[in-house]
N, C-alpha and C positions, 0 to 999 in steps of 0.2 A: 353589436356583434351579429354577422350576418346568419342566418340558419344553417348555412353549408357550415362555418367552422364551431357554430353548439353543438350541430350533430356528429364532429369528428371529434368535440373533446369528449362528447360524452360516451362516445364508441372505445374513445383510449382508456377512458377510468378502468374499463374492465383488467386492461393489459396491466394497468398500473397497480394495482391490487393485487394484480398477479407476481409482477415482479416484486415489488415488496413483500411478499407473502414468503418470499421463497428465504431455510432457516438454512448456514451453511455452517458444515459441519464444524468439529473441534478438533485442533490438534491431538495425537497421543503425546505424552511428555515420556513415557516411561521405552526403554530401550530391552527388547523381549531377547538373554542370552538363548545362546543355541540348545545348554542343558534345559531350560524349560520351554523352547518351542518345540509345539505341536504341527506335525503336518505339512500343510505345505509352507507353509511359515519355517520350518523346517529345514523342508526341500530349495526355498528358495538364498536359506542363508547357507547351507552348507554346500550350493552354487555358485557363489560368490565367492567361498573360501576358496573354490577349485582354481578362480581366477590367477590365486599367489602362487609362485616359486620361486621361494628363498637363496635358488642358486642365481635369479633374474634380477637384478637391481631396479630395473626399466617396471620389472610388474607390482615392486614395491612400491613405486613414486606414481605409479600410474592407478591404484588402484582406487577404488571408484571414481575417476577420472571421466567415466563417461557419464555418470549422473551428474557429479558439478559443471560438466558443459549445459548441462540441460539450465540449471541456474543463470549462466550468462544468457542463455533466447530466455528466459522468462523475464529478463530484469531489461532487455532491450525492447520486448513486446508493454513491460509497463511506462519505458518510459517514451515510447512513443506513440503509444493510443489511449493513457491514461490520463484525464488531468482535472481536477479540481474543476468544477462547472459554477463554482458560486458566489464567483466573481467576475464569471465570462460574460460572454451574450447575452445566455438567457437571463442574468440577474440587469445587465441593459437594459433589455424591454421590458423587466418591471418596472425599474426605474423609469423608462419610458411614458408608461400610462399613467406614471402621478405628475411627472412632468405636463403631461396635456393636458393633465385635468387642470390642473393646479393655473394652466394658462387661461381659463374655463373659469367667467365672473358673471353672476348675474347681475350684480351690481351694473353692467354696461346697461341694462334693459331700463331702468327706474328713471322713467320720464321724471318726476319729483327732484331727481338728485341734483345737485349745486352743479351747475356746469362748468369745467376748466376754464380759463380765462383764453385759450386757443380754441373750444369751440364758440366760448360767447364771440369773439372775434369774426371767426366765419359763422356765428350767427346757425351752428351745428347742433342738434338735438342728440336724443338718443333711438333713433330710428328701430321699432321693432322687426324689420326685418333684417337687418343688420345682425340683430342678436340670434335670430333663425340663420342665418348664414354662418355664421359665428360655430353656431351646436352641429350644425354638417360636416365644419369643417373636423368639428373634435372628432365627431361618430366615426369619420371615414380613418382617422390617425389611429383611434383604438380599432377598428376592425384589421388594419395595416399591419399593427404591433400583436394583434392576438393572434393572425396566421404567422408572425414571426414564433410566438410562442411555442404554437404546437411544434412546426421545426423543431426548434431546441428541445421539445419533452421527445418527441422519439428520438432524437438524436441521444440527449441521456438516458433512453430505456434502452438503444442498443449497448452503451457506453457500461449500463447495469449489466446485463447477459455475458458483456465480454470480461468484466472483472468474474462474474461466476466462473466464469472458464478459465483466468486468470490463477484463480485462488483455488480450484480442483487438481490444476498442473500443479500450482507450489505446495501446495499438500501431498499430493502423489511424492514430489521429488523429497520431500522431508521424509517420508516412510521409506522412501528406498533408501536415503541416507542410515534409514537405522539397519535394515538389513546387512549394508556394507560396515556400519561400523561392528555388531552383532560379531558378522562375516570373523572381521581384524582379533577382534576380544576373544573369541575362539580360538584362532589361530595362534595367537599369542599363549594362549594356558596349554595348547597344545605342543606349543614352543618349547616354555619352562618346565612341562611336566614329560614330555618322552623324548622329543627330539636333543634337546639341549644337554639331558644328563646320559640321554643316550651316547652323545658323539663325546661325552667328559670320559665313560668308559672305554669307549674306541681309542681316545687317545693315550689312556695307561696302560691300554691293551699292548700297544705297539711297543716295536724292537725301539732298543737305544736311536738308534742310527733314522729311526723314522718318525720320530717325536713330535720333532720340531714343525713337520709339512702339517703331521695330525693335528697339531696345534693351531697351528695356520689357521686350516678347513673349519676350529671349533671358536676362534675370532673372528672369522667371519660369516659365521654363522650368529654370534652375539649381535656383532654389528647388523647383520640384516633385521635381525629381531628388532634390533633398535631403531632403526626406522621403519620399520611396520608400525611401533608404538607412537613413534612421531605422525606416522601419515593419520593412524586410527583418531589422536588427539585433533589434527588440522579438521578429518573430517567431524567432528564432537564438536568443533566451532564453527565450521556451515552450515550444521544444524540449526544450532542456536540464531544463527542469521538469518536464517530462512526462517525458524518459528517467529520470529519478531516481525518480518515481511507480513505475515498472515496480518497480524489486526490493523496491518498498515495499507490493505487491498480491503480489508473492510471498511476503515475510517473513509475510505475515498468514495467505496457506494455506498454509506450510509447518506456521506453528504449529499449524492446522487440523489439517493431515492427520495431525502428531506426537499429537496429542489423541485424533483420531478410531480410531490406530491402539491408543492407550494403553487406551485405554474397552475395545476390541473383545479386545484381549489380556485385561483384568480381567475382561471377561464370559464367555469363550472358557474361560480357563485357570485364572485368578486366583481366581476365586469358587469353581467347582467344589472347587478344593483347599481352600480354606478348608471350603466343607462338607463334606470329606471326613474333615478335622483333627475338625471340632466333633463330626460322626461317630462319629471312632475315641473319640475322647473318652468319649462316653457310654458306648459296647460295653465299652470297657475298664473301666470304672466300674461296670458291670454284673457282668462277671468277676469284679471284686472283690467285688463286695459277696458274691459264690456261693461265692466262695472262702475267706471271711473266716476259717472254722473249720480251715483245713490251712496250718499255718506256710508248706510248703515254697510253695505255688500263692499266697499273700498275697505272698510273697519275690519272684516273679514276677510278678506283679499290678505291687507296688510297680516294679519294674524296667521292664517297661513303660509304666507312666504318667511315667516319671522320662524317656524314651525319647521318648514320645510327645510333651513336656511340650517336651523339646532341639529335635523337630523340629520344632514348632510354633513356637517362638521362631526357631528359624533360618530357616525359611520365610517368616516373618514380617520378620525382618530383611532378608533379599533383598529381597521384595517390595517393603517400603516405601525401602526405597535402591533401587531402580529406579523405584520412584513420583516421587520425591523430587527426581529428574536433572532439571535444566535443560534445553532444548532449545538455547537461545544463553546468551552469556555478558553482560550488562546491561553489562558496559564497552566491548562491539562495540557493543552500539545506540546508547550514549550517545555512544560516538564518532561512528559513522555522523549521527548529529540533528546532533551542532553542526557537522560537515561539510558538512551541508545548512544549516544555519541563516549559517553563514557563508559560503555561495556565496551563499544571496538575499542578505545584507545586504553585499557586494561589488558584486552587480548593483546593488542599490539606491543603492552610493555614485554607481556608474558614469554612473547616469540621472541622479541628482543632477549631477554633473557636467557629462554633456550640457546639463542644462538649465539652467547658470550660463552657457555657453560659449557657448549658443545666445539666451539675455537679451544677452550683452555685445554678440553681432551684430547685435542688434536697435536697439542702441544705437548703435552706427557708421553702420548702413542711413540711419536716422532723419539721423543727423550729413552720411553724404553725400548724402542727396536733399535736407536744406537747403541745403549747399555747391551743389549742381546749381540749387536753385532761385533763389537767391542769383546766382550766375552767368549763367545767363537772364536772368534782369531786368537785370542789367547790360550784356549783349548786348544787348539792346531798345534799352535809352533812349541807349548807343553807337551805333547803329545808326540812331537820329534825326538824330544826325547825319553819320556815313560813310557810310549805306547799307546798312551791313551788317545783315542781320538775325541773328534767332535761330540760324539752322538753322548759320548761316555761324561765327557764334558758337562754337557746339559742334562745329562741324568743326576750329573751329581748336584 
């Protein structure tokens, strides 16, 4: 590895330390009603109330409509600058550098060794320059593949900083989801406790003859309540969607920063030693060949490369079982996905549900405003002859 790229890995550790250092906060699970917030916590939910009017159909369906757009750019920003780095590139060029080493024998050097029956034929040795030509060519492929490295570690220390930013947006929009629901749960007790029995009085208040309108005004006023209560519910499960997002923008830069830390170690530690091995390699190989005419210094020669030959492979074996380690166990994730895959499709029955439950109402509505209208008209043409009218009709 050349000086120029030790001295830029060892300029990143710093950064690298830095982004992994960094703890990102925790969701709140709990939903703050309006009777016990404080302040502007307060001020900020019974803002959001102001957003409703019940006589507006459009401001029912639409309310907090502008935070769940925020949900769709957060979910198009993950899924197009987000992705699993550790099976990309950068785990390529590790694989890389055990590929070239692995290409990488000393065994070609060992004048001694039994010659293939195609060099006995060309009459071919083992040529010690050869084997020096040989160790140039790996030096030059690992220094190739360690500048590919650092690319790839900045490139996932940017990839870390934009999940933090990532995961402060879907946090933020989670806490504004509770304000709006907060918002709705208020609005709603304020429904049933003044509005609602207030307009039940208004309408006994009223003459015979204007009952009926009053009534009208105090069903639909039910009906709007009731989809308030439906929207407050819809928004109670983008919560939930969104809270489950969060460990899902962590598991991604965890992998990150486990990568970025992997790279920085193989650049830092990993590599050097390796050239240190390929190194001794040579020197030692050198010695022997000086040595070759004094049994006793050959004996030694030999005993060292037998040495050198043990610690090479044991280094090698470390290294690549630490390469080799998982960061998570694939039957956590697999479990974690159908956890999540069977909370939507639970939600999903639920709304199916509601919306069988809410067709059958539609179907009785329809049944008693015919029954109502059915009975007016009979009031009527009774009433041509007692006198009775409509209104008196439906009083009765």
């Amino acid at each position: 590895m050349t000086e120029d790229i030790r001295q830029k890995a060892a300029q990143t550790l710093a950064e690298v330390e830095k982004v992994t250092a960094v703890i990102l906060p925790e969701p709140g699970t709990a939903i703050v009603p309006l009777a016990e917030a404080k302040g502007d916590h307060a001020a900020e939910i019974t803002k959001r109330m102001g957003e409703l009017d019940m006589g507006n159909t459009q401001s029912i369906i639409s309310f907090g409509s502008r935070a769940q757009a925020e949900l769709q750019v957060i979910s198009q920003e993950m899924l197009a600058g987000v992705k699993n780095k550790d099976v990309g590139p950068a785990g390529d060029s590790l694989r890389g550098i055990v590929t070239t080493l692995r290409g990488f024998t000393v065994s070609e050097l060992d004048v001694r060794r039994e010659r293939s029956w195609w060099e006995k034929l060309l009459g071919r040795g083992a040529p010690f320059a050869k084997f020096v030509a040989r160790f140039e060519e790996v030096q030059g492929q690992i220094d190739k593949i360690t500048n590919e490295l650092l690319g790839h570690e900045h490139t996932l220390l940017k990839d870390i900083k934009s999940l933090d930013v990532l995961y402060e947006k879907t946090l933020s929009f989670y806490d504004e989801l509770a304000l709006y629901i907060a918002a709705g749960e208020a609005k709603l007790a304020e429904l049933d406790a003044t509005d609602i029995p207030a307009k039940e009085a208004y309408v006994k208040a009223q003459p015979e003859d204007k009952q009926v309108m009053a009534a009208q005004e105090l069903r639909d006023l039910r009906s709007a309540r009731d989809d308030l209560e439906r929207r407050v519910h819809d928004l109670k499960l983008t919560r939930q969607v969104t809270m489950q997002s969060l460990p899902s923008i962590r598991l991604v830069q965890e992998n990150d920063k486990s990568l970025v830390t992997k790279i920085n170690s193989t650049l830092v530690n990993t590599v050097p030693l390796w050239e240190t091995q390929l190194a001794q390699a040579v020197t030692i190989q050198r010695s022997r060949e000086a040595a070759e005419a004094i049994r006793g210094a050959n004996d030694l020669t030999n005993e060292l490369l037998t040495r050198n030959a043990e610690n090479l492979q044991e280094t090698n074996r470390v290294v690549r079982t630490e390469m080799e380690r998982g960061v998570f166990d694939i039957e956590a994730v697999q479990k974690a996905n159908a956890t999540l895959i069977a909370t939507i499709n639970e939600s999903l029955a639920i709304a199916d549900e509601g919306k069988a439950k809410r067709a059958a109402a539609e179907v009785e509505l329809q049944k008693m405003e015919t029954e109502l209208r059915d009975t007016l008209a009979a009031a009527k043409a009774k009433g041509t002859g007692t006198g009775y009218n409509a209104g008196t009709a439906v009083g009765g």
